[in-house]
TIKETI-370006 format. One record per residue: x negated, y negated, z of N, C-alpha, C in turn; residue number from 1. Coordinates in steps of 0.1 Angstrom, whole numbers. Atoms other than C-alpha are relative to their C-alpha. Layout:
N
<<X, Y, Z>, <X, Y, Z>, <X, Y, Z>, NUM>
...
***
This chain:
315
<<-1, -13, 6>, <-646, -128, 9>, <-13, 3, -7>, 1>
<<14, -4, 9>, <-676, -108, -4>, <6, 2, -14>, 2>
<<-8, 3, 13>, <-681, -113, -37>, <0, 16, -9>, 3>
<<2, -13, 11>, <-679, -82, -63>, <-13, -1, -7>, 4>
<<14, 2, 7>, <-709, -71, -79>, <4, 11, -15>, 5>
<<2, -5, 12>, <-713, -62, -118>, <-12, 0, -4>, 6>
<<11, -3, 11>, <-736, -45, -139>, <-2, -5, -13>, 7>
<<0, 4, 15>, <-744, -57, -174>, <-8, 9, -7>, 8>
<<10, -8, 3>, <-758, -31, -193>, <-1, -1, -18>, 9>
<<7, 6, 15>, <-776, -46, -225>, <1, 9, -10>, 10>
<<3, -9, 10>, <-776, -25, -259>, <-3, -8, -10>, 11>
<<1, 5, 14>, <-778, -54, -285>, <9, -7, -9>, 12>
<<-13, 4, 14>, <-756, -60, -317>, <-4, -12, 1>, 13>
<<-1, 17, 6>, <-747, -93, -328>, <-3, -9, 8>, 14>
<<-5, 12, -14>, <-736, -109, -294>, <-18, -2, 7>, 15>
<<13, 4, -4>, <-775, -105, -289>, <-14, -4, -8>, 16>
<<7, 7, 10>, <-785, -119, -321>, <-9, -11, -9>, 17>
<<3, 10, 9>, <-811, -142, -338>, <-4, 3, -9>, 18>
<<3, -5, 16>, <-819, -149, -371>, <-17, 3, -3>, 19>
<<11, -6, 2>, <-849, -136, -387>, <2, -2, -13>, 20>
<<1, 7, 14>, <-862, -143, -422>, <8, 19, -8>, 21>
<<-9, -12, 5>, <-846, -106, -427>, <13, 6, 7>, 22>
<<-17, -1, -5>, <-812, -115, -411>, <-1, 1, 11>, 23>
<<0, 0, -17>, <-800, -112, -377>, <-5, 13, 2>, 24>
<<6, -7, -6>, <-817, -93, -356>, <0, 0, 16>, 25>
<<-1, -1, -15>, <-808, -80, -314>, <-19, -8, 5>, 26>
<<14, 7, -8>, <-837, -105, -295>, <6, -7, 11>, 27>
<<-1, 8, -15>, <-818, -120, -265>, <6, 15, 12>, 28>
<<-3, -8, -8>, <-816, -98, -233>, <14, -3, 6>, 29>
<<-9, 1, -13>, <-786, -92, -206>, <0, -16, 5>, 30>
<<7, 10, -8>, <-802, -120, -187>, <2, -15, -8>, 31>
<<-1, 14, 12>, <-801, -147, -218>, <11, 3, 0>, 32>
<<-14, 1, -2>, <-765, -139, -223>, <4, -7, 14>, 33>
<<-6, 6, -11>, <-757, -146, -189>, <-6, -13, 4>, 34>
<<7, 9, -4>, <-779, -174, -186>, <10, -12, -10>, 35>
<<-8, 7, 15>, <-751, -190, -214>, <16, -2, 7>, 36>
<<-12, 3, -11>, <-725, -186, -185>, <-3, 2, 14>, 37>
<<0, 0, -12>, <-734, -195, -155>, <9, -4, 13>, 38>
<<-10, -3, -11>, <-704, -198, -138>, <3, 11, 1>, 39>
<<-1, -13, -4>, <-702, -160, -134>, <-7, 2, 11>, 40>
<<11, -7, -14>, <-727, -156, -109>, <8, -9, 12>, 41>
<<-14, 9, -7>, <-701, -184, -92>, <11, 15, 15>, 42>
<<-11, -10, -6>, <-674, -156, -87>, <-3, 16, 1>, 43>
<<4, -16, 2>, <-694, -124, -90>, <-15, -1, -1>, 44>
<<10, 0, 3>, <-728, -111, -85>, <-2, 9, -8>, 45>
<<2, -4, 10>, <-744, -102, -114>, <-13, 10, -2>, 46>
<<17, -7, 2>, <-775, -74, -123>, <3, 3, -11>, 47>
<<0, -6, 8>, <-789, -67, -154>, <-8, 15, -1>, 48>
<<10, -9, 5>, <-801, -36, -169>, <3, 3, -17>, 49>
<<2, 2, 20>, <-819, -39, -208>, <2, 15, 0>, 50>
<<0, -11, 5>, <-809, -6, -219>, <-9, 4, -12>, 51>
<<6, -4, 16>, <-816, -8, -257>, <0, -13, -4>, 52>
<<1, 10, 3>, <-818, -34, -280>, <0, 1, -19>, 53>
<<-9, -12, 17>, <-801, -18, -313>, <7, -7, -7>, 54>
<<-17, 2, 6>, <-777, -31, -344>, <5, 19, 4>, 55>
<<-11, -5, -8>, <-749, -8, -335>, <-3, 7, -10>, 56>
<<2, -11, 9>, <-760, 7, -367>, <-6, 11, 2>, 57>
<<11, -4, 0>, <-788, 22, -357>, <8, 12, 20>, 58>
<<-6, -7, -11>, <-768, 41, -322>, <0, 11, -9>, 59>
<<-8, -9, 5>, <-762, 74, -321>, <5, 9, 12>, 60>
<<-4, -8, -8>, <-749, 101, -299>, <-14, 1, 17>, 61>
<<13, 4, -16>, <-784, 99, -277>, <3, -9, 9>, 62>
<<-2, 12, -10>, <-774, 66, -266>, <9, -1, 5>, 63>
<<-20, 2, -8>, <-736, 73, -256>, <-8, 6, 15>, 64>
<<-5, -5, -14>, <-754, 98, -231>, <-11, -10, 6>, 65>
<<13, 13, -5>, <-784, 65, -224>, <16, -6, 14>, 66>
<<-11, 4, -7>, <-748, 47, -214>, <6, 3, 10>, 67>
<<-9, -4, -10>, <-728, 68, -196>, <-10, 7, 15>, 68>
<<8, 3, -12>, <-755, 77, -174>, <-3, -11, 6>, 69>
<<-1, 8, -10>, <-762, 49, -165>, <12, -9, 9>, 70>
<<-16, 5, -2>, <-726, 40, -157>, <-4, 7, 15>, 71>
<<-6, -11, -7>, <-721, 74, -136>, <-16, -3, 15>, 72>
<<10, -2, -9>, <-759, 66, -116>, <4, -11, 9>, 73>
<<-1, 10, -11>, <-748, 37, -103>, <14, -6, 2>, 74>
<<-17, 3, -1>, <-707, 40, -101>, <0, -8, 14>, 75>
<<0, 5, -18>, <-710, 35, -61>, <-6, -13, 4>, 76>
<<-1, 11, -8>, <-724, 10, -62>, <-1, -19, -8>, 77>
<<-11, 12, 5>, <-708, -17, -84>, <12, 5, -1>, 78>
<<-19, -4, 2>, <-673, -24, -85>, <4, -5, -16>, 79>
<<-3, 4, 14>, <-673, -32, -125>, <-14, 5, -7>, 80>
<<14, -1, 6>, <-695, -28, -155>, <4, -4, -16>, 81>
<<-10, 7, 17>, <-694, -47, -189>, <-15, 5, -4>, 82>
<<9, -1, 18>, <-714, -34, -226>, <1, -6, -2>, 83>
<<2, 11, 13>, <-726, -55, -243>, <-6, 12, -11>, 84>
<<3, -11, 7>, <-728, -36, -276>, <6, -5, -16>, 85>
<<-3, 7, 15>, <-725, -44, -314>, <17, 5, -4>, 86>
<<-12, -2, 3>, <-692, -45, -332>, <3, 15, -10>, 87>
<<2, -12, 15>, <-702, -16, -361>, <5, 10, 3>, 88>
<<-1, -16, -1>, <-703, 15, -340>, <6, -2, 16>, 89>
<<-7, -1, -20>, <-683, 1, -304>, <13, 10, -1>, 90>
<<-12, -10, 1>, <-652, 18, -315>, <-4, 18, 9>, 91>
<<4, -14, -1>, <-674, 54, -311>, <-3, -1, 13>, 92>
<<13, 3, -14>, <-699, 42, -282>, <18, -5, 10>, 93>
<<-12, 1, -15>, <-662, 36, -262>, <5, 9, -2>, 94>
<<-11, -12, -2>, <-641, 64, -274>, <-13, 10, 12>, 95>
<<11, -9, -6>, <-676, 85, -262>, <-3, -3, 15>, 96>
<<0, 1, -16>, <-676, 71, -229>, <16, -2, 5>, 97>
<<-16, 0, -8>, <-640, 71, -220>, <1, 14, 0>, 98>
<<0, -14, -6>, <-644, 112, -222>, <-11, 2, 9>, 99>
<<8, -4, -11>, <-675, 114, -209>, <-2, -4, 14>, 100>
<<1, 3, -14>, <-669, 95, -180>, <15, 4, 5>, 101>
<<-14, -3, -1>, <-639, 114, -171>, <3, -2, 18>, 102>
<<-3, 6, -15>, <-615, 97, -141>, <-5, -7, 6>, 103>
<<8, 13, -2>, <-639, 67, -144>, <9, -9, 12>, 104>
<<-11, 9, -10>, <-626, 48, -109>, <-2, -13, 1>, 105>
<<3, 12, -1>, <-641, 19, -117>, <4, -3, -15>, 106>
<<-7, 2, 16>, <-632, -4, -149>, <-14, -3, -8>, 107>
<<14, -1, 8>, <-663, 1, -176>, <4, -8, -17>, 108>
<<-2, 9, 7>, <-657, -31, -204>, <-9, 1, -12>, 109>
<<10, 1, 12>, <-676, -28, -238>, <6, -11, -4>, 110>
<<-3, 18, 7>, <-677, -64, -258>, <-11, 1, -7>, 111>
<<13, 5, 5>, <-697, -78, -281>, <6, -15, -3>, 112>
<<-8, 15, 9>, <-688, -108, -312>, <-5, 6, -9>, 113>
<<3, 3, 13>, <-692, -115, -346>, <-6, -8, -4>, 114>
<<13, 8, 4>, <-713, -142, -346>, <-9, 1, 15>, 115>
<<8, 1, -12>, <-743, -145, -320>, <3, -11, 10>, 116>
<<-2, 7, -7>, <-740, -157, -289>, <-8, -17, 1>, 117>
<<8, 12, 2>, <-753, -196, -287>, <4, -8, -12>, 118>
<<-1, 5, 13>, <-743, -205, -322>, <14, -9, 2>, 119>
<<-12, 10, -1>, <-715, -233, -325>, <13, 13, -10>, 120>
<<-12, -3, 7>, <-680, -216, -332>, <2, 15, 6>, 121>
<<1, -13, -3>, <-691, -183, -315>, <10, 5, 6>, 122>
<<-11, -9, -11>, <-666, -157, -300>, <-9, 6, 11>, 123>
<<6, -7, -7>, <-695, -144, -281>, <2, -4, 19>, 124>
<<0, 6, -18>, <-687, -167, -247>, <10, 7, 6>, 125>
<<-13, -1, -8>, <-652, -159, -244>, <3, 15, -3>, 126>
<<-2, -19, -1>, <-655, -118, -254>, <-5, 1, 13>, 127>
<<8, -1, -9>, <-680, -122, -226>, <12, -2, 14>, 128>
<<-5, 1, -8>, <-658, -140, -201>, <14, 10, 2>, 129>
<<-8, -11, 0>, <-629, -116, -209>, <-4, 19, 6>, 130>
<<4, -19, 0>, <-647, -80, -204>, <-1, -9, 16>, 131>
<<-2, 0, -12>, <-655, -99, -172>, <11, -3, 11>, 132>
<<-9, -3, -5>, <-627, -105, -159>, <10, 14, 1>, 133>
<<-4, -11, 3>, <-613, -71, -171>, <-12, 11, 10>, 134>
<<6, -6, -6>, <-643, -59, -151>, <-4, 1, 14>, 135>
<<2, 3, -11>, <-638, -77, -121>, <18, 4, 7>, 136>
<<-12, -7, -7>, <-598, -63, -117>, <4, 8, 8>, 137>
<<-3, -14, -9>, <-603, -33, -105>, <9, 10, -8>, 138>
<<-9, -8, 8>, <-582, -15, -130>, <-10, 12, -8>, 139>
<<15, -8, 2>, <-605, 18, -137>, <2, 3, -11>, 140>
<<0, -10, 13>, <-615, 35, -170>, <-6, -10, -9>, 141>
<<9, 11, 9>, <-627, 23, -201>, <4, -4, -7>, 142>
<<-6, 10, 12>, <-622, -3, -226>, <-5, -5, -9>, 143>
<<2, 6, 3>, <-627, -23, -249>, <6, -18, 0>, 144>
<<-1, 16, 0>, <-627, -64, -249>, <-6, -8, -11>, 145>
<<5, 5, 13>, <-622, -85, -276>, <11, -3, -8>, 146>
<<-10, 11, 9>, <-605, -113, -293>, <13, -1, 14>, 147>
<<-11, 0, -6>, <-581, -115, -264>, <6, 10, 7>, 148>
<<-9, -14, 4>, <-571, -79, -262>, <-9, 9, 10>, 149>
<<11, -11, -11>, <-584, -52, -233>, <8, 13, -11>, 150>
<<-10, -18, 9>, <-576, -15, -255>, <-7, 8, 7>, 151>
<<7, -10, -4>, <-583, 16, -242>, <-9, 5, -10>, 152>
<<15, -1, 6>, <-616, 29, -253>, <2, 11, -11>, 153>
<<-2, -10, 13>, <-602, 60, -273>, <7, -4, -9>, 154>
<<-10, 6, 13>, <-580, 38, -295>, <-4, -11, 0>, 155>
<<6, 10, 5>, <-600, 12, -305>, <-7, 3, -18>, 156>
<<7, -1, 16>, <-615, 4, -342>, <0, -14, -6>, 157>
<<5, 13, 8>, <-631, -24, -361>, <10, -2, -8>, 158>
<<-11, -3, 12>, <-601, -32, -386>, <-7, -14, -11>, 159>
<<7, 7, 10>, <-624, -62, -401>, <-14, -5, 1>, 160>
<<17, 1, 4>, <-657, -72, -411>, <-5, -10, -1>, 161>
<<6, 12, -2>, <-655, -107, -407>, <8, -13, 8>, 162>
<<-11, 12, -9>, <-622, -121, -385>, <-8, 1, 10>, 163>
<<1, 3, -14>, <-630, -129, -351>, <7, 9, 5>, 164>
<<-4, -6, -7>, <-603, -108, -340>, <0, 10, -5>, 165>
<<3, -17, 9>, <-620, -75, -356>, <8, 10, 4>, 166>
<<-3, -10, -9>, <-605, -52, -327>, <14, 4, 0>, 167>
<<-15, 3, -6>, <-571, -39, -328>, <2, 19, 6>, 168>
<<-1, -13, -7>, <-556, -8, -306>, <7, 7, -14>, 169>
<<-4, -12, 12>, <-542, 22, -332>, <14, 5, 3>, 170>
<<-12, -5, -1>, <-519, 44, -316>, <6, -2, 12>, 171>
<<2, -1, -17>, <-517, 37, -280>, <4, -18, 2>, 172>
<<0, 16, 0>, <-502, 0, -268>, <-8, -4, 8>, 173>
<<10, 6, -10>, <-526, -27, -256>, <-2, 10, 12>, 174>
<<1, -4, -13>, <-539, -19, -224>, <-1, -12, 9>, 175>
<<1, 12, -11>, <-540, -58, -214>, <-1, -10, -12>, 176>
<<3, 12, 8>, <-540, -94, -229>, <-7, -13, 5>, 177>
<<2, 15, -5>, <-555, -129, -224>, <6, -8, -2>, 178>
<<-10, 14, 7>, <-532, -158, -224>, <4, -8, 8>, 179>
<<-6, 13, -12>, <-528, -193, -206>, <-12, 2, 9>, 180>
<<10, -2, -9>, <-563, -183, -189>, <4, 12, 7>, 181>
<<-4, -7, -8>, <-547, -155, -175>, <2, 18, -7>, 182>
<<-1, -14, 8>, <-555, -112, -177>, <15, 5, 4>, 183>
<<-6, -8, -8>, <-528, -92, -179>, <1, 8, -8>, 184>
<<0, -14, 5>, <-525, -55, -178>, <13, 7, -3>, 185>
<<-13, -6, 3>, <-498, -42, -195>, <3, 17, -8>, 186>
<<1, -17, -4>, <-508, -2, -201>, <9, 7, 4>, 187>
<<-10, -8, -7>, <-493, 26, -194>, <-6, 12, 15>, 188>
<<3, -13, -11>, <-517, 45, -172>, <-15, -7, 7>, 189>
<<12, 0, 0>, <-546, 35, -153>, <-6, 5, 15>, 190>
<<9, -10, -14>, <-554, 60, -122>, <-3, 9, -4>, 191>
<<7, -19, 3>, <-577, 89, -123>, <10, 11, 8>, 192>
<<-11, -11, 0>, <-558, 119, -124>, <-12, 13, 12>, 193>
<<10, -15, -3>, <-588, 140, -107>, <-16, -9, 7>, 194>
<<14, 5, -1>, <-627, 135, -90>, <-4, -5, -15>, 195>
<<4, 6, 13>, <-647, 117, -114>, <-13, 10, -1>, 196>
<<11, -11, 7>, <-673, 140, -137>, <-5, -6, -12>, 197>
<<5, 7, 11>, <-695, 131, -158>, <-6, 10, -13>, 198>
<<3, -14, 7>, <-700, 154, -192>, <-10, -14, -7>, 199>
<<13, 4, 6>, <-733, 143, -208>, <-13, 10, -7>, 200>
<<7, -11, 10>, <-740, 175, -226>, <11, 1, -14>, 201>
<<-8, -2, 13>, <-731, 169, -265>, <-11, 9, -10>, 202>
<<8, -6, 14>, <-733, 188, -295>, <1, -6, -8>, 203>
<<2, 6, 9>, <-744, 169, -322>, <9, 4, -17>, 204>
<<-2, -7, 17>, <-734, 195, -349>, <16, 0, -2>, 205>
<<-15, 2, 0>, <-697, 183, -356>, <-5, -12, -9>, 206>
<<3, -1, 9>, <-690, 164, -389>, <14, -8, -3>, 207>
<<-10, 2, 2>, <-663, 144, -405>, <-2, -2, -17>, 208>
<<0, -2, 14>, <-652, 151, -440>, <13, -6, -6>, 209>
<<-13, 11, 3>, <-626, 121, -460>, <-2, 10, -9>, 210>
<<-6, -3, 9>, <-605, 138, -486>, <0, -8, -13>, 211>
<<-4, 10, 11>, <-606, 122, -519>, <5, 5, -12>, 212>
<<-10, -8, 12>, <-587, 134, -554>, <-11, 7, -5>, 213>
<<12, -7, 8>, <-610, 158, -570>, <-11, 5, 7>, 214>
<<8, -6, 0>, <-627, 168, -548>, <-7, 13, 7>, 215>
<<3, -18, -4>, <-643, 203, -543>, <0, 5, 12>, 216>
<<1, -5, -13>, <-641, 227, -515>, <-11, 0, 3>, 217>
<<17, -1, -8>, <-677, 234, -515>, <-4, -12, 9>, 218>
<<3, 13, -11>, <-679, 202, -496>, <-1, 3, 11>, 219>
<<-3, -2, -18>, <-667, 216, -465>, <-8, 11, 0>, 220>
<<9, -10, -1>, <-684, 250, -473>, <-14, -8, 2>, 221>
<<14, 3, 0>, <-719, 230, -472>, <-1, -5, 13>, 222>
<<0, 7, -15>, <-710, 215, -437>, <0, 13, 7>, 223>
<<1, -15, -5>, <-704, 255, -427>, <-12, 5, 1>, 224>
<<12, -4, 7>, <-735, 264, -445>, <-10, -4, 12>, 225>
<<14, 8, -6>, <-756, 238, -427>, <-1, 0, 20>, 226>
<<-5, -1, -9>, <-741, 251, -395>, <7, -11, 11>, 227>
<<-12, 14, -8>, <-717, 222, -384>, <9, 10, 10>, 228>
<<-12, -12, -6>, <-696, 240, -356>, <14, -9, 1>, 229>
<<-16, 5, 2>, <-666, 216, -361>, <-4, -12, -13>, 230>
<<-4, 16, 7>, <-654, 191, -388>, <13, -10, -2>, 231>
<<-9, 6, -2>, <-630, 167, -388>, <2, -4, -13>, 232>
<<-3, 1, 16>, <-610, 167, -421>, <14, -10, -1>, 233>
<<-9, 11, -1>, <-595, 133, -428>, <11, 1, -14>, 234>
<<-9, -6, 10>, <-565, 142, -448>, <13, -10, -4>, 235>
<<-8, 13, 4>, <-537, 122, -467>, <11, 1, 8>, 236>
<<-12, -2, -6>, <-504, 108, -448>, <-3, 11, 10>, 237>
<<-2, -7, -14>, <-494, 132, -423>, <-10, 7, 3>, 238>
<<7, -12, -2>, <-523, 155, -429>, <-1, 5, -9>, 239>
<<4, -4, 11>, <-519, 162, -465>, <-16, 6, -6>, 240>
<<16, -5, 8>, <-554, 188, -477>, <8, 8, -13>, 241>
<<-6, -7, 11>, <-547, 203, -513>, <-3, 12, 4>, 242>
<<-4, -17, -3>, <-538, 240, -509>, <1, 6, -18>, 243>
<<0, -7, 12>, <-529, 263, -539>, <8, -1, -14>, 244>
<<-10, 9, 13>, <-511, 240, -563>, <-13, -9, -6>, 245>
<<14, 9, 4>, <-544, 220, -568>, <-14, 7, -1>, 246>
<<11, -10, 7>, <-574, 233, -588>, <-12, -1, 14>, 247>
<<13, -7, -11>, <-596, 227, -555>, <12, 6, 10>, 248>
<<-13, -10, -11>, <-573, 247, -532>, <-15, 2, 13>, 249>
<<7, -2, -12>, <-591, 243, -496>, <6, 12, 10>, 250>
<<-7, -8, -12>, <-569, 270, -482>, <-9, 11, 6>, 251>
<<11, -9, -4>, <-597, 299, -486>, <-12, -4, 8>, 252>
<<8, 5, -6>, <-623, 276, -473>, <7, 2, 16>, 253>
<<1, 0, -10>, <-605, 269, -442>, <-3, 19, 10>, 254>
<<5, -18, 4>, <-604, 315, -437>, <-18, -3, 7>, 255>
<<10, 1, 2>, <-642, 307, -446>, <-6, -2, 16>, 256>
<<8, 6, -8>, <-652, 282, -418>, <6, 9, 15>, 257>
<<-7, -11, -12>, <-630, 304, -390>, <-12, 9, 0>, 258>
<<9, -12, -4>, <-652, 331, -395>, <-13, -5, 1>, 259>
<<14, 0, 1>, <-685, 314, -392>, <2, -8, 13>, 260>
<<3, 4, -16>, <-674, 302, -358>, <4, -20, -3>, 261>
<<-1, 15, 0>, <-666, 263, -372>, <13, -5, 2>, 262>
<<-9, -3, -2>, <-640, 251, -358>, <8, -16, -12>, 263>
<<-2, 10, 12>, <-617, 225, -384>, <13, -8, 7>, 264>
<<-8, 9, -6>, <-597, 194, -370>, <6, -9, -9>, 265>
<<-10, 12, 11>, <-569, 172, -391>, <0, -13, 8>, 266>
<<-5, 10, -9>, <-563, 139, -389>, <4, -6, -14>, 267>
<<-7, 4, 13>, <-551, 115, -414>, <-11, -21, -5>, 268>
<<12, 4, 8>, <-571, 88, -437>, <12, -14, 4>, 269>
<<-7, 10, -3>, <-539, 64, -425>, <-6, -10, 12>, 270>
<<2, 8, -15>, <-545, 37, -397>, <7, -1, 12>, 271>
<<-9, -4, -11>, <-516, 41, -378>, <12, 14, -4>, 272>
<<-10, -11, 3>, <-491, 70, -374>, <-4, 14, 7>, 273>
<<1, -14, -9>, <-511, 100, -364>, <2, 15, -12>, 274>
<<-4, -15, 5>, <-510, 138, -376>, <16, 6, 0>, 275>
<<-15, -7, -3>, <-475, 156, -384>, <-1, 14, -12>, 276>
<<-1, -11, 10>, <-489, 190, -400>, <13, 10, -1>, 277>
<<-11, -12, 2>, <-457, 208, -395>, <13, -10, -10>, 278>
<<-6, 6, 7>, <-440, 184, -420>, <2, 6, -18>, 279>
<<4, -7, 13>, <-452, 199, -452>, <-4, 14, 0>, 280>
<<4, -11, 3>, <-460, 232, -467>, <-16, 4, 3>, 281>
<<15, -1, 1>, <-496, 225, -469>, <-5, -1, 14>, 282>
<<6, -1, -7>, <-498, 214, -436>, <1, 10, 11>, 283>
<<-6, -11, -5>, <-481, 243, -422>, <-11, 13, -1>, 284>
<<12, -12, 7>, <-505, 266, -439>, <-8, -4, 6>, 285>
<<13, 2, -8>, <-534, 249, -426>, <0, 4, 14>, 286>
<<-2, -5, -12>, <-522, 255, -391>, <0, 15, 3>, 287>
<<1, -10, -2>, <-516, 291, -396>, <-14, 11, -2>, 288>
<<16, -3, 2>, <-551, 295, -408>, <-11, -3, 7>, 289>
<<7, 7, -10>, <-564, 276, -377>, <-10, -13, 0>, 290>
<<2, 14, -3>, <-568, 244, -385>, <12, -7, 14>, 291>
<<-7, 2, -12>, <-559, 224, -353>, <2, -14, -5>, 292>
<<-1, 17, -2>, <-542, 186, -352>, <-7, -7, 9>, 293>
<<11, 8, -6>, <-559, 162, -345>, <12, -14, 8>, 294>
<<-9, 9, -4>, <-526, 141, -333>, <1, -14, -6>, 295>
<<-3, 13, 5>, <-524, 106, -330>, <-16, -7, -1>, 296>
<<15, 4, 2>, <-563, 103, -322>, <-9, -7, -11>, 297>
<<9, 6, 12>, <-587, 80, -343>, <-9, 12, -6>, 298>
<<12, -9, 6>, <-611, 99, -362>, <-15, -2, 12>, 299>
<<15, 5, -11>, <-639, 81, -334>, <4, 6, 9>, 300>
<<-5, -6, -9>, <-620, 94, -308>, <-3, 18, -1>, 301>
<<-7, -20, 4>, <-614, 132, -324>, <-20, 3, 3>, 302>
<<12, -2, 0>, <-653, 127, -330>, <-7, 5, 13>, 303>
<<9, -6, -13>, <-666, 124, -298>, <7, 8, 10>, 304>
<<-3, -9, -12>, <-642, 144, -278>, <-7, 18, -4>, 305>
<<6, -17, 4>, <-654, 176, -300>, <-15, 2, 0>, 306>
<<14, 0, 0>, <-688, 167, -299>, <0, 5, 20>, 307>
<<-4, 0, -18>, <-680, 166, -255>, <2, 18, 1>, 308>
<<-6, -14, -4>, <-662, 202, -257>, <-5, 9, -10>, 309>
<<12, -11, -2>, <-688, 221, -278>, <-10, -1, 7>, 310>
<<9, -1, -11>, <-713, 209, -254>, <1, 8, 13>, 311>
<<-9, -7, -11>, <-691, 219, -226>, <-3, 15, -3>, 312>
<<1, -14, 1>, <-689, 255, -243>, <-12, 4, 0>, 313>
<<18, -5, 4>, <-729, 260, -246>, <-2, 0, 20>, 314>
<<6, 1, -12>, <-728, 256, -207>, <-2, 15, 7>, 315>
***
């Protein structure tokens, strides 16, 4: 049987980490990773391509469309494709490519670790051998891989800053597990509904704004001001923003940002659960004034899909 061929497409982070008298720092390529498992090239041929070589800090929207281009240039002709990509900002850099690569028919695996690959105790082998198997299924769309756990790429989120098993899915169940040496997919959906398209025109000017006691409307007014055309307003429980009972009363703001063309997105400051504005007074009101829910979506998710569909509208 011929064997499957995978892409590896290098960005950095941890899993590509050495130390430096000013901390870790991305200095091993694609190629050094895989040179750390060489039974992959065994069951699959392997190509790299160094994209970047970034902490995950340092990403930004430029490089989701670095990524998904190169995914969409060369869909045809691998049957898989694993990120390597820091742990900080993977949550975004996969919600961001699971829209933009819309009806992805192949499976597109983001991974990293927590400690650098090479080092005694590392998770960086076995994230690695996971996205690859997850990338050698044939099960299309994107993901994340890590600690055991395949998630879909728009419900993914770092939940710690120093376990091994940082990654957990939000609102949405697994999309697959590791266990006994063995993947399995246990999702609810994984066929493209449609051709595959690639959207790789974003607007940057979108904005997320956390809620905290006290504090002022002008907040959101200055994101208006500075012409943000959407913000994503992280609000308490179901969606709770103070209205006209509370001395900052955001109700007139939202009015405000409508008319200046900005469009304003709920979501909630919770970790699991989701938006439920028709629960309360306040969040009733917001709705009627055109604020839209933001559902059960992460805030990373909400981010890049609005960044995706004001670009879309500038076409």
């Amino acid at each position: 049987m011929e064997k499957k061929k995978i892409l590896v497409i290098a960005t950095g982070g941890t899993i590509a980490s050495r130390p430096t008298p000013d901390g870790l720092m991305p200095a091993l390529s694609g190629e050094d990773l895989l040179a750390l498992l060489p039974e992959l090239r065994k069951v699959c041929d392997v190509d790299c391509r160094e994209l970047l070589q970034l902490d995950s800090t340092n990403l930004s929207p430029c490089h989701w469309i670095l990524m998904a281009r190169a995914v969409a240039e060369n869909r045809e002709k691998y049957d898989g494709f694993v990120i390597t990509h820091g742990t900080d900002t993977m949550a975004y850099s996969a919600s961001a490519l699971y829209y933009m690569l819309e009806n992805m028919d192949k499976p597109v695996i983001l991974t990293g670790s927590m400690m650098p690959a090479g080092e005694t105790g590392s998770d960086a082998e076995g994230n690695l051998l996971l996205a690859f198997e997850a990338a050698l299924s044939g099960h299309p769309g994107v993901y994340i891989a890590f600690g055991n756990k395949i998630i879909y790429g728009n419900d993914g989120r770092k939940l710690s800053s120093d376990e091994m098993a940082a990654f957990g899915n939000i609102n949405r169940p697994q999309a697959g597990s590791f266990s006994d040496g063995q993947l399995i997919w246990q999702g609810d959906d994984f066929l493209p509904k449609g051709p595959f398209q690639l959207h790789d025109r974003l607007d940057t000017r979108a904005g997320v704004l956390k809620i905290v006691p006290g504090l002022p409307p002008s907040m959101l007014k200055h994101f208006v001001d500075d012409g943000y055309r959407a913000v994503i307003i992280e609000g308490y429980g179901t969606g709770g923003i103070p209205d006209q009972e509370s001395e900052n009363n955001f109700l007139p703001l939202f009015t405000y940002a409508k008319n200046h063309g900005c469009r304003l997105i709920c979501t909630t400051q919770c970790t699991y659960g989701g938006v439920y504005m028709d629960h309360y007074e306040m969040g009733v009101r917001a709705l009627r004034l055109g604020v839209e829910s933001g559902g059960k979506l992460t805030t990373e998710a909400l981010l890049a899909k609005v960044m995706i569909e004001l670009g879309e509208a500038e076409r």
